[in-house]
C-alpha positions in Angstrom: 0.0 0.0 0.0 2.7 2.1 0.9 4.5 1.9 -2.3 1.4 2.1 -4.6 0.8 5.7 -2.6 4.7 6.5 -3.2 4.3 5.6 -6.9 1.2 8.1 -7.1 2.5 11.0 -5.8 5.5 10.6 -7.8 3.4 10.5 -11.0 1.8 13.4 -9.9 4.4 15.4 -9.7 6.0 14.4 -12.5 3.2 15.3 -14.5 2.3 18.7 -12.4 6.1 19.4 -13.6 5.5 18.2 -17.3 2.5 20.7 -17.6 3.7 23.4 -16.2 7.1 23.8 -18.6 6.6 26.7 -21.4 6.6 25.2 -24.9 8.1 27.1 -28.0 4.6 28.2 -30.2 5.4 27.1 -33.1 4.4 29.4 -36.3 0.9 29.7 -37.7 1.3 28.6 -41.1 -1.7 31.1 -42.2 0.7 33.7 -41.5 3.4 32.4 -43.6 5.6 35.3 -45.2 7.8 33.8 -47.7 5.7 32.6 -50.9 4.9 28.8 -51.7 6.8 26.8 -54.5 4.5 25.6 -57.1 4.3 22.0 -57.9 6.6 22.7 -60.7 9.3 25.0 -58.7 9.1 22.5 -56.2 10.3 19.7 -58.0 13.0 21.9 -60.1 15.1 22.5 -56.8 14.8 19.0 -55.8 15.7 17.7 -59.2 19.1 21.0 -58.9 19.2 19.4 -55.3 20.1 16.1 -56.3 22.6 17.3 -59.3 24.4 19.0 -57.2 26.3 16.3 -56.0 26.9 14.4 -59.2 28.1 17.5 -60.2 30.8 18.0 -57.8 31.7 14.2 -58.2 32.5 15.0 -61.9 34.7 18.1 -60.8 36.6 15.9 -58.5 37.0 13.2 -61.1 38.5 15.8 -63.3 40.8 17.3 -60.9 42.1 14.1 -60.7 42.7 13.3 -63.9 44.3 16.8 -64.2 46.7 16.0 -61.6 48.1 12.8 -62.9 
């Protein structure tokens, strides 16, 4: 009994100090400043995204080949 009443109060305080910590608010996306990528824009820096680092394996493959 005396360890079920322990184990109470301990949850209770643990949540008492859970609920009572201040959370970050995070941003109402209504009030969104910056302007949405269409579909199209969207996928045209994912597609420069994932060249970019092809590209900079073909520089270093040509460095290399420079240097030998």
């Amino acid at each position: 009994m005396h360890k079920t009443k322990l184990a109470l109060i301990t949850i209770a305080c643990h949540l008492a100090a859970c609920s009572s910590q201040n959370y970050q608010q995070l941003p109402d996306l209504v009030k969104v400043p910056e302007k949405l990528l269409s579909k199209d824009e969207q996928q045209a820096r994912i597609n420069d995204m994932a060249a970019r680092p092809r590209a900079k394996e073909v520089q270093a493959e040509k460095e290399i080949q420079e240097t030998k």
